[in-house]
C-alpha positions in Angstrom: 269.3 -63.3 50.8 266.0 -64.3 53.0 263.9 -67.3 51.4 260.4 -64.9 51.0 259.2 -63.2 48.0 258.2 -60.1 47.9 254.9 -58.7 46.1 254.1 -55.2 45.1 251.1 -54.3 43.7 251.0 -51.0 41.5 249.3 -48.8 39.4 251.0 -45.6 38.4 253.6 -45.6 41.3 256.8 -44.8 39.4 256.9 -41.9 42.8 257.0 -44.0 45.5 257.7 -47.4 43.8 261.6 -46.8 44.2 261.4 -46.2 47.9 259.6 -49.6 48.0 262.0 -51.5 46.3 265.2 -49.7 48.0 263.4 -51.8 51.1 263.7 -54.6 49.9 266.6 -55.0 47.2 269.3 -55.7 49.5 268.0 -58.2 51.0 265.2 -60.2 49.0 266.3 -61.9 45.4 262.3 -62.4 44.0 260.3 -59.3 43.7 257.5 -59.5 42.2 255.8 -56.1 40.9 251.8 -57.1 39.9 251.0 -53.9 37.7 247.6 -52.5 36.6 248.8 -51.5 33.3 250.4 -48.6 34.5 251.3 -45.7 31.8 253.7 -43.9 33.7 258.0 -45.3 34.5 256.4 -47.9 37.3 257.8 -50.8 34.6 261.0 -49.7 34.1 261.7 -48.8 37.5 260.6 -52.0 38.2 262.9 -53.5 35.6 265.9 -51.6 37.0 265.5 -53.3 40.1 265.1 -56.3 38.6 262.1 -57.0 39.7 259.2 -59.6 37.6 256.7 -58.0 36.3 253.0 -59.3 35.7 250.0 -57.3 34.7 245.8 -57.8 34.7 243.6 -54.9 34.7 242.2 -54.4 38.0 239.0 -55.2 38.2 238.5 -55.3 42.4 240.8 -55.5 45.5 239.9 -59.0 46.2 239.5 -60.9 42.5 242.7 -58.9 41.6 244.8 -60.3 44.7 243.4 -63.7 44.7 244.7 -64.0 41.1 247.9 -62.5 41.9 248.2 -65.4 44.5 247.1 -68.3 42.2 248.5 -67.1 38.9 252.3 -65.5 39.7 255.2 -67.6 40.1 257.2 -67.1 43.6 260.5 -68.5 43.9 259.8 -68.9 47.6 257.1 -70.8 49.6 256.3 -67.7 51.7 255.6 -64.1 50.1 255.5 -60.8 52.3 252.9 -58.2 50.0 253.8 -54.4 50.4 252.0 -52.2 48.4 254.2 -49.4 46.8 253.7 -46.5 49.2 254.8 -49.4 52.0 258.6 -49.5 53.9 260.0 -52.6 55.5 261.6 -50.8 58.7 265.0 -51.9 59.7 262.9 -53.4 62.7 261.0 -55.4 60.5 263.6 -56.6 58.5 265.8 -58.0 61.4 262.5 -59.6 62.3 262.0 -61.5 58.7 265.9 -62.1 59.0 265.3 -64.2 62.4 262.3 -66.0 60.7 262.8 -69.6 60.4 260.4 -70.5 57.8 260.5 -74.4 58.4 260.0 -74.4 61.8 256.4 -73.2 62.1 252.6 -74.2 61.8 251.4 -71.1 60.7 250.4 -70.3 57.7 250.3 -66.4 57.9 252.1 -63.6 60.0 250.2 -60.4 61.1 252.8 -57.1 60.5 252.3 -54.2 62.6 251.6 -51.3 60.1 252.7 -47.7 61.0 250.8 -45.1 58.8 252.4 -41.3 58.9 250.3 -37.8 58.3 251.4 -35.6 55.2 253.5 -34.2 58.4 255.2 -37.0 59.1 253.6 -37.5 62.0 253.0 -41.4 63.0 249.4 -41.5 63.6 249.8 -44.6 66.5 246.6 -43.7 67.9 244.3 -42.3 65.1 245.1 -45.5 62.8 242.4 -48.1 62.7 243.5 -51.1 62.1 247.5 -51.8 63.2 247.7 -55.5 62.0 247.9 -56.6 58.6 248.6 -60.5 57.1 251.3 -59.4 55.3 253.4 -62.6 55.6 252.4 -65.5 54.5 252.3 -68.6 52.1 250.2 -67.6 48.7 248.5 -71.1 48.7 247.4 -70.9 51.6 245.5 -67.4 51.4 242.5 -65.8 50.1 240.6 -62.5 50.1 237.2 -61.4 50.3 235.4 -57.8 49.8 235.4 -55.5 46.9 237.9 -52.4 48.5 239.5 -53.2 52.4 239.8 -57.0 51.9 239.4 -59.5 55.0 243.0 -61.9 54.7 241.6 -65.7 54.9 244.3 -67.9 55.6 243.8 -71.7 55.4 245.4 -72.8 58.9 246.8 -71.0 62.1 248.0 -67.3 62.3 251.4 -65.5 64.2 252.5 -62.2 64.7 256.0 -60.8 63.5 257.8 -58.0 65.3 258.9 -55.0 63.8 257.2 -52.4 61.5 255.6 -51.9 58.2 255.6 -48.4 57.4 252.7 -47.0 55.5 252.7 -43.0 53.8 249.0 -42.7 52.5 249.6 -38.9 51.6 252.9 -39.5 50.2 251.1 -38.3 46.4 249.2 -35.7 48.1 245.5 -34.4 49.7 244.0 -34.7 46.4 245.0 -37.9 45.7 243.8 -39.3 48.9 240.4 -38.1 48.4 240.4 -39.1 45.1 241.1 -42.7 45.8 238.8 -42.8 49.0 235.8 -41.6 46.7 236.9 -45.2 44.6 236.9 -47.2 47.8 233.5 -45.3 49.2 231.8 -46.8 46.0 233.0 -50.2 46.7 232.4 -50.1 50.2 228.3 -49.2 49.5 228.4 -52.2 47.0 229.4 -54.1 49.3 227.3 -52.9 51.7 224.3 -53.1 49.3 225.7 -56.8 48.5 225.4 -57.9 51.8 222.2 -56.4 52.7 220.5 -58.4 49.5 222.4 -61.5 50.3 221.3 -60.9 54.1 224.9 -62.0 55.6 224.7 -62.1 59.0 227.4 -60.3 61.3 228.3 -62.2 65.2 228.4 -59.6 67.9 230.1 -62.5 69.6 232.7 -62.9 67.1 232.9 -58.9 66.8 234.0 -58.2 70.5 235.8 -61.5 71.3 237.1 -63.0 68.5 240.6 -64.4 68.3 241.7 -64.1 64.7 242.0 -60.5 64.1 240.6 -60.4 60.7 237.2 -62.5 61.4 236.8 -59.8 64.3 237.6 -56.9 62.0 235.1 -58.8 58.9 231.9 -58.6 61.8 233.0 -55.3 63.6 232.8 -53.5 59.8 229.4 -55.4 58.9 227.5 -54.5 62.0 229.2 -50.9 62.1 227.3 -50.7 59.2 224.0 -51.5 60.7 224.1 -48.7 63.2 223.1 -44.7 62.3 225.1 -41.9 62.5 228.2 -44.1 61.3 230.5 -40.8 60.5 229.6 -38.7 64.1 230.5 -42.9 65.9 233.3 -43.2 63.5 234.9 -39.3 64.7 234.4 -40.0 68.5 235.8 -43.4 68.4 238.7 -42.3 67.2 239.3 -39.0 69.0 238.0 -40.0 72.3 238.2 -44.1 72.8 241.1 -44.4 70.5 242.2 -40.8 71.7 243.9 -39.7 68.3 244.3 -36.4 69.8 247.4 -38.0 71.5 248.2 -37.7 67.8 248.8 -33.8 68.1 246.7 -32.0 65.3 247.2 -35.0 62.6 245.8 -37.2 64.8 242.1 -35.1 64.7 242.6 -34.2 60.9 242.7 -37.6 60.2 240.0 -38.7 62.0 237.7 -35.7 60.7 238.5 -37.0 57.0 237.9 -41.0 58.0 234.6 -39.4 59.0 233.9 -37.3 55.8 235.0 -40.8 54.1 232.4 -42.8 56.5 229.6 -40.4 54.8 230.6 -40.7 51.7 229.4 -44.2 51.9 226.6 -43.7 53.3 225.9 -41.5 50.5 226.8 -43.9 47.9 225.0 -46.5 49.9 221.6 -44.5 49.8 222.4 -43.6 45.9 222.1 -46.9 45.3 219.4 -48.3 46.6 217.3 -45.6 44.9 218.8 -46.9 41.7 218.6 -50.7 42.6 214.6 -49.8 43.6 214.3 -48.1 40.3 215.6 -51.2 38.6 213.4 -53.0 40.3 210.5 -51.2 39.5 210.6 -51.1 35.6 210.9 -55.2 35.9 207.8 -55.4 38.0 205.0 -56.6 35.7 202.6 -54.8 34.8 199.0 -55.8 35.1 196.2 -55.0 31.9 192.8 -54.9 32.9 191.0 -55.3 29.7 187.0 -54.1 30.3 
């Protein structure tokens, strides 16, 4: 057995949950399944794997993995998180086998992620964002963000060979848009959050930023800032990222990131006009008495 726990989080995965696990049975002897109060098999095929199980209602990405991290019990000092429509490839896996976990300073390891079309089709160009902390030790990490949370690790920062496979469509068409219309309301609240709070995003940081997380927190929050955010986010991944090297995947994926991209903005603009209303029926009112 390798000395890393694994951690799973789910919510109604009892489809792809066992896939997950078959990844990482043979070889890891603490799984940890973190469950949303799922009403479908997820906890008993979690239990047949012998896997822990710990639940919490979900209340946001961040709060929900920061708790997760503080609050459940790892045998091991380092934990690799998969979510339950993740693989560890057999490249991966002879990568985590070769890790020596007591002869390093870092704290976290980035994991190349691999996400396939509905097709099967690995979208190495179309996908966004290729690096993930995926390894590291729990103490030693926190999150930020509502949906898409930046990884903060408390010290310095590797990268691991080998590949995490990712199968975002593995429930389906629906499904994805159904969950991207959730993370498109998070995403304007967070917007919204940060425009009220006035955080400011580096250009400096964005373009030439060493930790990859940092650069991805700025590029986001001044992406934001700029107009026409779906059209940019379509060409930057069909022409600079050239997702068309994808095959037809590649530019159906990229059209729906940039359907998903105006959803927020939509959201975003809903919102205001709420928060605006809001703060028009506190306004006091001034009486004029003649």
């Amino acid at each position: 057995m390798i000395p890393i726990s694994v951690l799973i989080l789910t919510k109604n995965e009892e489809q792809d949950l066992p896939e997950c696990l078959k990844s990482v049975t043979s070889w890891c002897d603490d799984i940890h399944v973190f469950d949303s109060f799922s009403d479908d098999r997820t906890a008993d095929i979690a239990l047949a794997a012998n896997a822990t199980i710990t639940k919490r209602k979900f209340d946001n990405w961040s709060a929900h993995q920061n708790w997760g991290l503080a609050n459940i019990p790892f045998k091991y000092p380092w934990v690799l998180y998969i979510d339950a429509d993740e693989r560890v490839s057999d490249s991966l896996l002879a990568a985590l086998k070769a890790f020596d976990t007591t002869r390093t300073d870092a704290v976290a390891f980035e994991i190349q992620r691999r996400d396939f079309a509905w097709d099967g089709t690995w979208l190495k160009h179309a996908q966004m964002s290729p690096y993930y902390l995926r390894l590291f030790r729990p103490n030693k990490m926190r999150y930020e963000r509502l949906v898409n949370p930046v990884s903060l690790p408390d010290g310095p920062t590797g990268r691991l060979t080998g590949f995490l496979d990712h199968y975002p469509f593995s429930k389906g068409f629906r499904f994805w848009w159904q969950r991207h219309l959730g993370y498109a309301d998070m995403e304007a609240a967070t917007h919204l959050a940060n425009m009220n709070g006035q955080t400011s995003f580096s250009v400096q940081k964005a373009l030439f930023g060493k930790d990859f997380t940092e650069k991805r927190f700025h590029q986001k929050g001044l992406f934001y800032q700029m107009p026409g955010r779906p059209i940019i986010k379509w060409l930057y991944m069909v022409v600079a990222r050239r997702a068309f090297l994808d095959g037809s995947a590649g530019v159906t994926y990229s059209t729906l990131q940039a359907i998903y991209e105006y959803f927020i903005v939509l959201r975003t603009k809903e919102l205001m006009k709420q928060h605006r209303a809001k703060a028009a029926d506190k306004s006091p009112v001034l009486v004029v008495s003649e």
